[in-house]
FIFILUM-735631 format. One record per residue (C-alpha): residue number from 1; x, y, z. Coordinates in steps of 0.5 Angstrom, whole numbers, m for minus. Example, Ala and Ser with C-alpha at 12.3 -4.5 7.8 and 13.67 -1.06 7.14 Angstrom:
REM residues 2
[pt 1 [25 m9 16]];
[pt 2 [27 m2 14]];
END
This chain:
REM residues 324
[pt 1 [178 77 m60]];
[pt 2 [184 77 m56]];
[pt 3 [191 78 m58]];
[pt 4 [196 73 m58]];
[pt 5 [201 75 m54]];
[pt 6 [209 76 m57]];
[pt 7 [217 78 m54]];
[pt 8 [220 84 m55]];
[pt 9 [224 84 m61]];
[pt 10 [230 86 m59]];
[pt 11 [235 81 m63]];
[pt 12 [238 79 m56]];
[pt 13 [238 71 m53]];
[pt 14 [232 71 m48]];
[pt 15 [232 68 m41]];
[pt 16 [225 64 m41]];
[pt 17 [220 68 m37]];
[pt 18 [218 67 m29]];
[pt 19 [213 69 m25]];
[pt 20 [213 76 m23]];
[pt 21 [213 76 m16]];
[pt 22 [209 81 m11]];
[pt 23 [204 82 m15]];
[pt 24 [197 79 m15]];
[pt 25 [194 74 m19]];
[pt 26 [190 79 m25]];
[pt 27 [188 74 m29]];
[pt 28 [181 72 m25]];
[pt 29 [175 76 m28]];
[pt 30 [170 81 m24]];
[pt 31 [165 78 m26]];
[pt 32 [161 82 m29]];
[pt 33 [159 86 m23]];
[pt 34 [163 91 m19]];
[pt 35 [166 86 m15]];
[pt 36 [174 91 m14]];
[pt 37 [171 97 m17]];
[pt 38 [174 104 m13]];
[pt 39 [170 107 m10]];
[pt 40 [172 114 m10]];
[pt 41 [176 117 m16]];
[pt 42 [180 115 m21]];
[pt 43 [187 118 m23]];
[pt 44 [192 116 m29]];
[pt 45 [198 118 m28]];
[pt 46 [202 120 m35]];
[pt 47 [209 120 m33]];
[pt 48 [212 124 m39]];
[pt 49 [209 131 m41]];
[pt 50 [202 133 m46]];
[pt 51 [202 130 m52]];
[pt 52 [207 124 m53]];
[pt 53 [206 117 m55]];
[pt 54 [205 116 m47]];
[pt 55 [200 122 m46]];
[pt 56 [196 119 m52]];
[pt 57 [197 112 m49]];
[pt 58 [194 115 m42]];
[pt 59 [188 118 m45]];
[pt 60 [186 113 m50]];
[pt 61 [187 108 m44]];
[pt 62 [183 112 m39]];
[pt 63 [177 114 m45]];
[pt 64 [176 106 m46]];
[pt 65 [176 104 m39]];
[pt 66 [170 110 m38]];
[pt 67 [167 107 m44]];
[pt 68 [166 100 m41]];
[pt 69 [166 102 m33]];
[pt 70 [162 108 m33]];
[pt 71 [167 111 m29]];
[pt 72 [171 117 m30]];
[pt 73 [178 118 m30]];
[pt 74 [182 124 m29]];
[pt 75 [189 124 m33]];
[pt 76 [194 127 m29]];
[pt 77 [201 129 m33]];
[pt 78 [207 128 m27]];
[pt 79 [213 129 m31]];
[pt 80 [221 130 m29]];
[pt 81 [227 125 m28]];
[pt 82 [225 121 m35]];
[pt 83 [218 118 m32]];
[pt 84 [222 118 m25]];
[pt 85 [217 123 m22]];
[pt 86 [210 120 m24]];
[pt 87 [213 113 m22]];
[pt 88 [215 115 m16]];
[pt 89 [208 119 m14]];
[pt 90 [205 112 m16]];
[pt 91 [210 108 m11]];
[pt 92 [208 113 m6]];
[pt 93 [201 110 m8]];
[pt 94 [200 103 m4]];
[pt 95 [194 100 m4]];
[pt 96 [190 105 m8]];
[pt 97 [186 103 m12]];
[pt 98 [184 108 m15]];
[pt 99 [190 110 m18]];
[pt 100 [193 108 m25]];
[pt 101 [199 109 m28]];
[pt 102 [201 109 m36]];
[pt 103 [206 105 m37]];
[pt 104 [212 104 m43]];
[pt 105 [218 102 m44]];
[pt 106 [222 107 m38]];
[pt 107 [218 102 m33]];
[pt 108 [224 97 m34]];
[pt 109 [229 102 m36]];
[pt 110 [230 106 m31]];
[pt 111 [231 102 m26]];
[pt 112 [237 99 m30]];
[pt 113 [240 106 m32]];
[pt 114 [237 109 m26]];
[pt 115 [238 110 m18]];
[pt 116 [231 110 m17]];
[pt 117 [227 106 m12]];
[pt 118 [223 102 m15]];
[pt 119 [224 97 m21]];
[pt 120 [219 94 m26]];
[pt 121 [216 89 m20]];
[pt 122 [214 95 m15]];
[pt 123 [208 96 m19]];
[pt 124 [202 91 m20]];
[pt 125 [202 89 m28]];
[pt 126 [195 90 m31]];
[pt 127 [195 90 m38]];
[pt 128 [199 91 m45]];
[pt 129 [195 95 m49]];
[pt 130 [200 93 m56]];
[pt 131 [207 94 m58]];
[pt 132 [210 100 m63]];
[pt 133 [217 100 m67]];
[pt 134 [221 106 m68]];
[pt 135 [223 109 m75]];
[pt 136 [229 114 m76]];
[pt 137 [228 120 m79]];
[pt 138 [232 126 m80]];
[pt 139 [229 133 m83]];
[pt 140 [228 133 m91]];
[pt 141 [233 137 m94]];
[pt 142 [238 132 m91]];
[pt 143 [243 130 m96]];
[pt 144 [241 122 m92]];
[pt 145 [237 117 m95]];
[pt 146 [238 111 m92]];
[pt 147 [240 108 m84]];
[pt 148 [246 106 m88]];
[pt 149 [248 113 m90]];
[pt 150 [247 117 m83]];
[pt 151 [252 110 m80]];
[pt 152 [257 112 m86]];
[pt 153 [256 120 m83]];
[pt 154 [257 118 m76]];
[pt 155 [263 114 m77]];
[pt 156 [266 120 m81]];
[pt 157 [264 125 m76]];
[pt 158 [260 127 m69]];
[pt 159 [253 127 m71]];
[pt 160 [248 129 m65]];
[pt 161 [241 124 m64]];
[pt 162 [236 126 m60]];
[pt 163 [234 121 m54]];
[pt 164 [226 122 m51]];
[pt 165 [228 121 m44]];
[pt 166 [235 117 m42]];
[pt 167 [232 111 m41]];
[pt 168 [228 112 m47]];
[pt 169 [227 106 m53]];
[pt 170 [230 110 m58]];
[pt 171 [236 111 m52]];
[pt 172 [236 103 m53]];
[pt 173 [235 103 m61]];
[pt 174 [242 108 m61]];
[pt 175 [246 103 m56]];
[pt 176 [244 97 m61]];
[pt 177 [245 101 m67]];
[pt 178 [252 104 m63]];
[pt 179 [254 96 m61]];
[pt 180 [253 93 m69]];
[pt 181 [255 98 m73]];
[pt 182 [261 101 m68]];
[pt 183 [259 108 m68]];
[pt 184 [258 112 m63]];
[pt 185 [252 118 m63]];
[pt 186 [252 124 m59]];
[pt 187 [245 123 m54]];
[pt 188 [241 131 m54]];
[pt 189 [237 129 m48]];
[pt 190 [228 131 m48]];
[pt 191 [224 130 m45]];
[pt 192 [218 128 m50]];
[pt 193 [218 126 m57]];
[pt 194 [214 134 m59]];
[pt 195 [221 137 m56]];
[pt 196 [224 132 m61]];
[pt 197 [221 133 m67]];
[pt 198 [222 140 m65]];
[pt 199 [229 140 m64]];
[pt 200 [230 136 m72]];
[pt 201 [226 141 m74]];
[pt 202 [230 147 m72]];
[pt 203 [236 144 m73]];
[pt 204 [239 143 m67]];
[pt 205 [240 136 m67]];
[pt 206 [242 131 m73]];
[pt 207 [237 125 m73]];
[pt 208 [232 122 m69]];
[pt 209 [228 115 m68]];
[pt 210 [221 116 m66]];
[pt 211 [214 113 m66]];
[pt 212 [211 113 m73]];
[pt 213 [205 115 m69]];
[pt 214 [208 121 m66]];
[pt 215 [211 124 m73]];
[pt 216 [206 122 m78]];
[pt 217 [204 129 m79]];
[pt 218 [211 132 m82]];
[pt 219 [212 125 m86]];
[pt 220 [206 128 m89]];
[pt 221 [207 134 m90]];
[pt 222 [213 133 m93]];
[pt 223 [218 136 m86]];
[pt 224 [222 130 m84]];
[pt 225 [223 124 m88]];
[pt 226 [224 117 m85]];
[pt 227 [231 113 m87]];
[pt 228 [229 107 m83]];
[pt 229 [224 103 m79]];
[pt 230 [227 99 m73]];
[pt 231 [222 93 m75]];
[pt 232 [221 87 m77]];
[pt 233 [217 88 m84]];
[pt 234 [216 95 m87]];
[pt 235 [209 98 m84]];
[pt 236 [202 97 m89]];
[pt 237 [201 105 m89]];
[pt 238 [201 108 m95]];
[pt 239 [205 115 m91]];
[pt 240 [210 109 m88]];
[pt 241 [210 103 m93]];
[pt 242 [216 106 m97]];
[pt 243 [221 107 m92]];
[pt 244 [225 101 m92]];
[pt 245 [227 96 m86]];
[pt 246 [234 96 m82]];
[pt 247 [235 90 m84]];
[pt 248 [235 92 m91]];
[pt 249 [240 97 m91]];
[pt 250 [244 91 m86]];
[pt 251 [242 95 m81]];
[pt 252 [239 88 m77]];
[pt 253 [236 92 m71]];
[pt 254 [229 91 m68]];
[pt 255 [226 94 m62]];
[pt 256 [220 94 m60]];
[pt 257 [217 99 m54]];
[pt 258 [210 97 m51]];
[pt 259 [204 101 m47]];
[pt 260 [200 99 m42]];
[pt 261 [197 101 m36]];
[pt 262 [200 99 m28]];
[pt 263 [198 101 m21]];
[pt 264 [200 102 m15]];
[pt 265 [205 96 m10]];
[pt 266 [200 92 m5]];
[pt 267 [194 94 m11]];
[pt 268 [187 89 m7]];
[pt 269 [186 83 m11]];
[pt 270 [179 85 m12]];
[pt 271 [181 92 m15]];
[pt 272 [187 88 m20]];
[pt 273 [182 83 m22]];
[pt 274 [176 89 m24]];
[pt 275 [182 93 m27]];
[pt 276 [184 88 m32]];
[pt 277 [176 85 m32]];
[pt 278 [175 92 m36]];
[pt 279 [181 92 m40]];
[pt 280 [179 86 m44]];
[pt 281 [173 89 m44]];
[pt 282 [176 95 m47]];
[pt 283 [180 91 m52]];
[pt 284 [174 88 m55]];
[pt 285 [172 95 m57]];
[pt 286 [172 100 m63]];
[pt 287 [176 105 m59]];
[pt 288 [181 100 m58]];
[pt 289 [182 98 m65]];
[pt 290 [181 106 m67]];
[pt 291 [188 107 m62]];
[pt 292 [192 101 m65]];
[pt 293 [191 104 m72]];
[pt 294 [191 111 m71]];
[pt 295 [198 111 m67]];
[pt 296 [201 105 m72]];
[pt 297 [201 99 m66]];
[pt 298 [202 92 m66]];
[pt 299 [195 89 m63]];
[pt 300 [199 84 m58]];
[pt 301 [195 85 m51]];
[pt 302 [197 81 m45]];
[pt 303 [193 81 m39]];
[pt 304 [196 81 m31]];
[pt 305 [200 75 m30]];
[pt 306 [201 74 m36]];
[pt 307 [203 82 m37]];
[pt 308 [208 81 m31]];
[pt 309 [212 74 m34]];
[pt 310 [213 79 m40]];
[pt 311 [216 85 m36]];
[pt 312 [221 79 m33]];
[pt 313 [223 77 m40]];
[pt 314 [224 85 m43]];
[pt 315 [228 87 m37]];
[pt 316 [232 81 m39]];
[pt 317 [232 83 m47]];
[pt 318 [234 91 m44]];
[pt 319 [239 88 m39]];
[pt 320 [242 85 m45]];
[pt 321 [243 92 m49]];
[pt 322 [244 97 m43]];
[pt 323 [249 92 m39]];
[pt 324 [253 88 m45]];
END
């Protein structure tokens, strides 16, 4: 069953979409054969450190596309410069066939907030795996139960939030919540979401928005709370369902981060048409359904060509919020 594909979220006017330019077609089946497949081995670039959304992404992404490849891909952490250094170490890999990169939301934001050499169209697009939204979370013995409560705080005094990477989606959350609410928040730069939380919880920062996937284990036990989800409709899980949307508190601010997979400039057409070929095989999958639900993702896959005229539209909807 293949997903319907969705925008970004982000409440912004949308250009319509256009063709991505210098990348292949993607959307052509393999086959079935080993028509494209690499022939050497296999490296996923993860541009962020251990244990975060990104690196979780990555391994997921790598353990489906052995499942259905007989492959085997080697993860590799290339961390600095909010993702700038991995992306870059792709950059560097024209032509390759054999190197991947999981991507996310700093693909479109760093070239919009950063001086780097690349933007979101120097890589080849191959798939978007899903969509996930992040909620505010503050420690437990905040005196803040609501979105509302944190916005009445910052307009009284400075308050600290936590950014996951200055091209981050929580970076983007906090400028559209700063631009609503006319508020301004103190930015406390990391570079993963587990120095985040670890910084919530030793008090060094006031308040963090995160992926649910990454703090549900302190939800559970009781060491953080969520005050809100940045999401259309409050999530189905018994640990999230009580946290209330933004826009019940009048805080109208969704933004949805996406993870997929890229490769490298001048990918060969066979080689994108095998590597998007075996991630519509691995969507079909138990696996793939298990990394949906485990890390509280929206199932909305795009494929190649069509994964490229969405990056068009989200670097617009970014645009919007970071050059207003």
């Amino acid at each position: 069953m293949r997903r319907t594909p969705t925008t970004t979220t982000l409440a912004l006017a949308a250009a319509a979409g256009l063709a991505l330019t210098a990348c292949g077609d993607g959307g052509t089946s393999s086959g079935g054969d080993d028509a494209g497949a690499p022939s050497g081995p296999v490296t996923m670039i993860v541009p962020f450190s251990a244990g975060g959304g990104s690196d979780l992404a990555g391994r997921a992404i790598a353990s489906g596309l052995e499942e259905v490849t007989d492959l085997t891909i080697t993860v590799q952490n290339i961390t600095g410069g909010s993702g700038a250094v991995g992306y870059g170490d792709l950059l560097a890999s024209a032509g390759d066939e054999n190197t991947l990169l999981a991507s996310e939301t700093a693909l479109v934001t760093l070239p919009v907030v950063q001086d780097v050499p690349f933007s979101y169209d120097s890589f080849t697009p191959i798939v978007k795996v899903g969509e996930d939204y992040n909620i505010v979370v503050v420690p437990a013995d905040s005196p803040w139960e609501t979105c509302s409560d944190m916005i009445e705080a910052a307009q009284a005094a400075s308050l600290t939030a936590a950014v996951s990477g200055s091209t981050g989606p929580d970076n983007i959350a906090w400028t559209l919540i700063e631009q609503q609410e006319g508020v301004e928040l103190q930015r406390v730069t990391f570079e993963s979401s587990a120095e985040v939380i670890a910084a919530l919880l030793g008090g060094q920062i006031d308040v963090a928005a995160t992926n649910p996937g990454e703090v549900i284990g302190q939800l559970e036990a009781g060491d953080i709370k969520g005050l809100c989800a940045l999401a259309p409709e409050r999530y189905e899980n018994e640990l999230l369902a009580d946290i209330p949307t933004g826009s019940e508190q009048g805080v109208d601010v969704t933004f949805a981060q996406w993870r997929g997979m890229v490769g490298p400039p001048e990918m060969p057409q066979e080689a994108v048409d095998f590597w998007v070929q075996a991630s519509e095989d691995w969507a079909e999958t138990a696996s793939y359904d298990e990394y949906i639900d485990s890390n509280y993702l929206q199932p909305q896959t795009l494929f190649g060509e069509e994964f490229g005229e969405y990056l068009v539209q989200y670097d617009a909807d970014v645009r919007s919020a970071l050059q207003p």
